[in-house]
N, C-alpha and C positions, 0 to 999 in steps of 0.2 A: 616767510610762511611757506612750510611746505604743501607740495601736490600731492593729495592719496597716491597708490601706484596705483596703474590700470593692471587688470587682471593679462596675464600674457595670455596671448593664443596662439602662441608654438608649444609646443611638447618640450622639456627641457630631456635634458639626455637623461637622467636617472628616468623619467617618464617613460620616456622612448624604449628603453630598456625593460620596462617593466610590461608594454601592451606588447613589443617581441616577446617576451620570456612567456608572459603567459596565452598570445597566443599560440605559441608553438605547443604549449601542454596541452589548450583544446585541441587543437589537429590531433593530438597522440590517441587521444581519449576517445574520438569520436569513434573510431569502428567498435570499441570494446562497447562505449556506452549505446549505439545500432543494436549490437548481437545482444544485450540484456534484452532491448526494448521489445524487438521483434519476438524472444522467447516468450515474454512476459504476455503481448499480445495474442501469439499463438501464430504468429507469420512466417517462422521461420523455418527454412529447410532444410531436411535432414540430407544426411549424405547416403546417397545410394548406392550398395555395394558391385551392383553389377551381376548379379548372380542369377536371385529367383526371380527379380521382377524384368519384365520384358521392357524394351525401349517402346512401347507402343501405351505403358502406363506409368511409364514415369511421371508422368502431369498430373495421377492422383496424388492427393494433399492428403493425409493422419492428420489427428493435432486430439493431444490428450488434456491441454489446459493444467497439467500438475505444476507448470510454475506460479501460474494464479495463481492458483489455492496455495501455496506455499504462502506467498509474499500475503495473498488477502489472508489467509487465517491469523497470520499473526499483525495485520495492519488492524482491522477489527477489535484488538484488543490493546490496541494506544488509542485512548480517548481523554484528552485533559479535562479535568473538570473543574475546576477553580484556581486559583490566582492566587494564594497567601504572600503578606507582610505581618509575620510574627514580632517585629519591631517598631510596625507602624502602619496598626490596622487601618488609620484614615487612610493610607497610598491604595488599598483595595478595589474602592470606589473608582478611582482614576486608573486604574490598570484593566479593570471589566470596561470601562467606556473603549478606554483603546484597543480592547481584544473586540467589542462590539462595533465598534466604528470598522473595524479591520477585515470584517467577519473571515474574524480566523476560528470559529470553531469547524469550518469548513475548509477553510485554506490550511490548519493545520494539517489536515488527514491527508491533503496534497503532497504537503511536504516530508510527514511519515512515510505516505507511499515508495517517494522518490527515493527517498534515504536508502529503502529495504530493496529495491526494486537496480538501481544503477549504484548502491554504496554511499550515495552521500545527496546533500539536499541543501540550499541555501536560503537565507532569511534575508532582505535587506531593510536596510531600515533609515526611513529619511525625514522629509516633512513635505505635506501638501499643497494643496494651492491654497485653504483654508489655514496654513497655517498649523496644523494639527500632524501628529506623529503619521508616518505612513510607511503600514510594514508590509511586503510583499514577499511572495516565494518564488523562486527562482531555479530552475532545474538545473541541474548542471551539462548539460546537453549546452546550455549556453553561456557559464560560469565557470571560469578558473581561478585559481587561489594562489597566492603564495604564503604557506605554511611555514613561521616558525616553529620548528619542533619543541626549541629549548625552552619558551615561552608560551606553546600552546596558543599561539596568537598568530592574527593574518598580518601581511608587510602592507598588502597590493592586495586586489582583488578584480578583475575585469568582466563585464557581459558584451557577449556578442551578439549581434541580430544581423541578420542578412534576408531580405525580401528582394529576389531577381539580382540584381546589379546594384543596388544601394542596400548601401552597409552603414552601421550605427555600434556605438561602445559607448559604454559605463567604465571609467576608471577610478576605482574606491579607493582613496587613500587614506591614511590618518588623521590628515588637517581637513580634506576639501575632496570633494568630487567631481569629477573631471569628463565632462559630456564631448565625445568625439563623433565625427562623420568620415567618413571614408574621403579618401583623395588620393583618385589613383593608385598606385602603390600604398601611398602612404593614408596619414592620418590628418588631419585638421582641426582642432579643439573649436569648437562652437558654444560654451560655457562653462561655468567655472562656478562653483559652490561651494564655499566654505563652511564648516561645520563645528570643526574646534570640537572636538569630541578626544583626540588623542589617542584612537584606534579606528578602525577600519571597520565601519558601518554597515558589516556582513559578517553574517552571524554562518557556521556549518554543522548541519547536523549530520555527522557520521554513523555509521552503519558499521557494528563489526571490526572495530581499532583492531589494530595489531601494531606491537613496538616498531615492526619495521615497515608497516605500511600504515600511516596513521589516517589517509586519504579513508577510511573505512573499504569496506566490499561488500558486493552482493550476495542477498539471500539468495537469487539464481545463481548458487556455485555450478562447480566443471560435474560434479556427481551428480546432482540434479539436471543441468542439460544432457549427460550421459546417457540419460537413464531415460530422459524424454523422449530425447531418439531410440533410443532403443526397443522403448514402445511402441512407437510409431511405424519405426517399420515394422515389427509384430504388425498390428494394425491393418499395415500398407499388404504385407505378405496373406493376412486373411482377404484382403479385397481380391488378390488376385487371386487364392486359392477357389476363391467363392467362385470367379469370373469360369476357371476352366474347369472345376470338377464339383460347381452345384450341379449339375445333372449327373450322374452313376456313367463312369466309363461302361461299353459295352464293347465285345467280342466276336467272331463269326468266323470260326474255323467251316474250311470246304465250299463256300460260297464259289459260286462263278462273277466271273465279271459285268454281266446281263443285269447281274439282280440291282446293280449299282449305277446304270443307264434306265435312261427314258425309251420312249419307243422309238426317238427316232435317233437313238444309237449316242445322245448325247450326256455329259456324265452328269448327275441328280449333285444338288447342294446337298451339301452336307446338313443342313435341318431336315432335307427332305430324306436322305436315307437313315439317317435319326428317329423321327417320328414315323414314317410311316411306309417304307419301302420293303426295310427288310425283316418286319414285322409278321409280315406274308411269302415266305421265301418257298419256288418252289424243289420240288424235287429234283436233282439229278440226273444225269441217262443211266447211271446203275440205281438209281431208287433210293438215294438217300437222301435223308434232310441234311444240311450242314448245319452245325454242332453251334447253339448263341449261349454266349455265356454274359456276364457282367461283374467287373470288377466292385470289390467294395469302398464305399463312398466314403469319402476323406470326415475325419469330426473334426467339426473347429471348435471342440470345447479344447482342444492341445492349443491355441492360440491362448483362450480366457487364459487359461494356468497359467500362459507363459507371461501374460500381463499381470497375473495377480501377484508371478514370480518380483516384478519389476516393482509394483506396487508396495510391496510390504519390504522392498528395498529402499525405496522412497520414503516410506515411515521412516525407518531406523536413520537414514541420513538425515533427517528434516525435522525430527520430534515430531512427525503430526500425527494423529490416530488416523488406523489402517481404514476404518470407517469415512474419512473424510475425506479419501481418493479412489472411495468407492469400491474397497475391497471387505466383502462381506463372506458373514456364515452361516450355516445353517441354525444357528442357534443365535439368538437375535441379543446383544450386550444387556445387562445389567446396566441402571444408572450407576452404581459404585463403579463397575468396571468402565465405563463411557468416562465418568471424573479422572478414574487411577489414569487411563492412556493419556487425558489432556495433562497430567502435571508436568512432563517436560516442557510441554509448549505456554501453559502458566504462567513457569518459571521463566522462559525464554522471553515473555511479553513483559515479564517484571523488568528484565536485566537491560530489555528495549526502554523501557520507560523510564528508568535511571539514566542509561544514558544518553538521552533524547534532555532530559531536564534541565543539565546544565546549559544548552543554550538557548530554550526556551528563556532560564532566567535570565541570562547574560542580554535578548533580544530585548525582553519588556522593559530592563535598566536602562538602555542604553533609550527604548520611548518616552520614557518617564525624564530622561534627562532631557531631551529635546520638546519637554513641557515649557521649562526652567525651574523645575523643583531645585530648591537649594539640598534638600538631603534627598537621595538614592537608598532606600532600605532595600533588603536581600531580598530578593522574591521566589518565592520554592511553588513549585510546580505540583497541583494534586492530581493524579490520575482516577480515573474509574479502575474500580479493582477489573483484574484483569482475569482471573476466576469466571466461571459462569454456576453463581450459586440459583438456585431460585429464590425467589419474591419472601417465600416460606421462611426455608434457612434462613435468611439475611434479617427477616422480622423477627425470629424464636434468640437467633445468638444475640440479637440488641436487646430485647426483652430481660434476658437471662442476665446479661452486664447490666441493665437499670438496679433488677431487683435486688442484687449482689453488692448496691452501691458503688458500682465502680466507674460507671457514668450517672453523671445527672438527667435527669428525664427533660427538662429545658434545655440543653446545650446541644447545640448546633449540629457538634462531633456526633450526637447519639443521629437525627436525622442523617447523619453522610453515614454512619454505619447502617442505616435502614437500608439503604438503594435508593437514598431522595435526592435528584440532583438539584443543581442550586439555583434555576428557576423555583421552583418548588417551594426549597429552605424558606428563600425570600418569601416568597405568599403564606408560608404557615408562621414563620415571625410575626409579619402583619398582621395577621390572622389571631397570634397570641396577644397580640399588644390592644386590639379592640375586644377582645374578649375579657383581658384584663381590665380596661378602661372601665367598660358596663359594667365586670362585677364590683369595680369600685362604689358607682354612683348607686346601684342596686343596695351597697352594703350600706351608704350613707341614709339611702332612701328609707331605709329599716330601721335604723338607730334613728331616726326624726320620727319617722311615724309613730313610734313604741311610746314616744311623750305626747302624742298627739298634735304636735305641731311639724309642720314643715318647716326647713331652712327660710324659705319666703315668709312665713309666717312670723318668724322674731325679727328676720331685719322689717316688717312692717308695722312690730311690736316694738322695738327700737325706735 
């Protein structure tokens, strides 16, 4: 009779190799993935060229917030709305408990954030203490991968946590997951979980592929940090414009030296010969006034321009309307014109939510397996349109496709094309199917009465 084996708790050398490799890639990441965070937040400092600003205000802070709005404008408009199995509509049911059990309708927007924000975003996916699918998001700020290119598939997957001096890792593999603690240099395995999945229980949502860089990238590119700063010292440059020449330079040809002393021969602050000293200047010993003039006072509307310059550089790199970074005109947009500027960005929300889909579905398969569902159907991913129609439009064009016959007036698809989302759906289903019910009994109620007997009446007649 054989013994089970016991689970090892050494690291085997392929292991070992795989928590080096990939943590040497977190180390690499980590200041790229800092200088996102801290733009995104607004923490971050620009570089000071040395010129107009004095070392006495260098420790004033700008912050224009245009990477927010970049990455929020277009996170705002990835919102998942429902779950389909077009091969097996009962799997629906069990895919809404584990997106509600999850509550990912809120942890998704986490993980969209991240995606747009540092390039890429991670899903893990395991099972609970209850026994039940459990799917979490994960930043990459503590998640490294290893990427097949040629299969589009993870090998390895590692999370790191570090609180003080104790350290903890997640090692995602194929078969089994691999719980480490720190030991000294090295590592320690302190459990061990098999899964038998046959892939790697971390799902990535990328940001902005590109052939030779498939890790995705951020919506905070190098033009849009560029351009931040570049604001901001504008910004920086009016604070201290404001500092030395809010009050009107002034002038005083012929003055003596007296008029700029006190009485008792000692020299007046400068507020004091400012305000009110040489004000009252007297005459000379040949009888003249000396000559007060004042220079003309600096406009800081040449700053606004030079930010609205930056501004409407900002649109064109970013798709977003010039309106929504705060650059306006005197003539206030059109709603058509307000529509026409968002289409790039739309379109840019559309192309986000495509490819955001595929591992949303890849994530809820891989829940649904660790059910033990014997069949895995496809699961496609519905988004809210990403458009901002109003309430109006959205009821006239459903309207228009009922009457036209092209949608049927009970079918679900005509509520999702209203703007009803799927709490909603559900309650006006319900809502049809008791309304149906009553007109049922309503219509029996009439066809008995019209003979003068009720259904009670002949089974008592019977």
């Amino acid at each position: 009779m054989s013994t089970p084996a016991l689970p090892s708790v050494s690291l085997s050398d392929a292991e070992r190799d795989a928590v080096a490799r990939l943590s040497a890639t977190a180390a690499e990441d980590a200041w790229r993935l800092r200088t996102l965070d801290s733009y995104y937040e607004g923490m971050s400092r620009m570089a000071n060229l040395g010129i107009a600003v004095p070392p006495a205000l260098q420790a004033v802070r700008t912050v224009t917030g245009w990477p927010r709005l970049v990455v929020d404008a277009l996170d705002e408009r990835l919102d998942v709305d429902a779950l389909r199995c077009p091969d097996a509509p009962e799997a629906e049911e069990a895919l809404s408990a584990i997106w509600a059990a999850n509550d990912l309708r809120n942890e998704s927007q986490l993980a969209h954030l991240d995606a747009l924000v540092y390039g890429r975003s991670y899903l893990t996916v395991g099972v609970g203490d209850d026994g039940s699918p459990l799917l979490s998001v994960e930043s990459p700020q503590h998640m490294s991968v290893d990427y097949d290119v040629r299969t589009r598939t993870l090998r390895a997957a590692l999370r790191l946590v570090s609180a003080g001096s104790q350290r903890s890792a997640t090692l995602y593999l194929p078969d089994q997951t691999v719980y480490l603690e720190g030991s000294g240099d090295g590592w320690s395995v302190a459990d061990r979980r098999p899964h038998h999945l046959g892939v790697v229980p971390v799902v990535r949502l990328a940001n902005r592929q590109r052939t030779a860089d498939r890790g995705g990238s951020s919506e905070i590119t190098e033009e849009v940090r560029a351009l931040t700063d570049a604001a901001c010292r504008t910004l920086l440059g009016q604070e201290v414009a404001r500092e030395f020449f809010a009050a009107p330079q002034r002038y005083i040809l012929g003055a003596a030296e007296s008029s700029f002393q006190g009485p008792d021969g000692a020299q007046r602050s400068a507020w004091e010969t400012y305000i009110g000293r040489y004000l009252a200047l007297e005459r000379d010993e040949d009888g003249q006034t000396p000559e007060v003039g004042q220079f003309p006072a600096y406009d800081p509307a040449v700053y606004g321009r030079i930010v609205d310059t930056y501004a409407r550089l900002m649109a064109g790199v970013t798709a977003l309307p010039a309106h929504m970074l705060g650059y306006t005109t005197d003539n206030p947009a059109s709603a058509e014109a307000i529509r026409s500027s968002e289409a790039r960005l739309i379109k840019k929300a559309e192309r986000r939510q495509r490819t955001f889909s595929a591992p949303w579905s890849q994530a809820m398969s891989l829940a649904l397996r660790l059910t033990g569902a014997e069949h895995v159907p496809v699961v496609e991913v519905q988004w809210r349109d990403a458009a901002t129609p109003t309430v109006a439009a959205q009821a006239d064009a459903t309207t228009k496709l009922v009457s036209a016959g092209i949608l049927p007036a009970e079918s679900e698809v005509t509520l999702e094309r209203a703007g009803i989302d799927r709490a909603q759906r559900l309650r006006i289903v319900q809502d049809r199917r008791r309304s149906a019910g009553r007109a049922a009994l309503d219509s029996l109620a009439d066809r008995f009465s019209g003979h003068g007997r009720t259904p009670l009446d002949k089974g008592m007649a019977a």
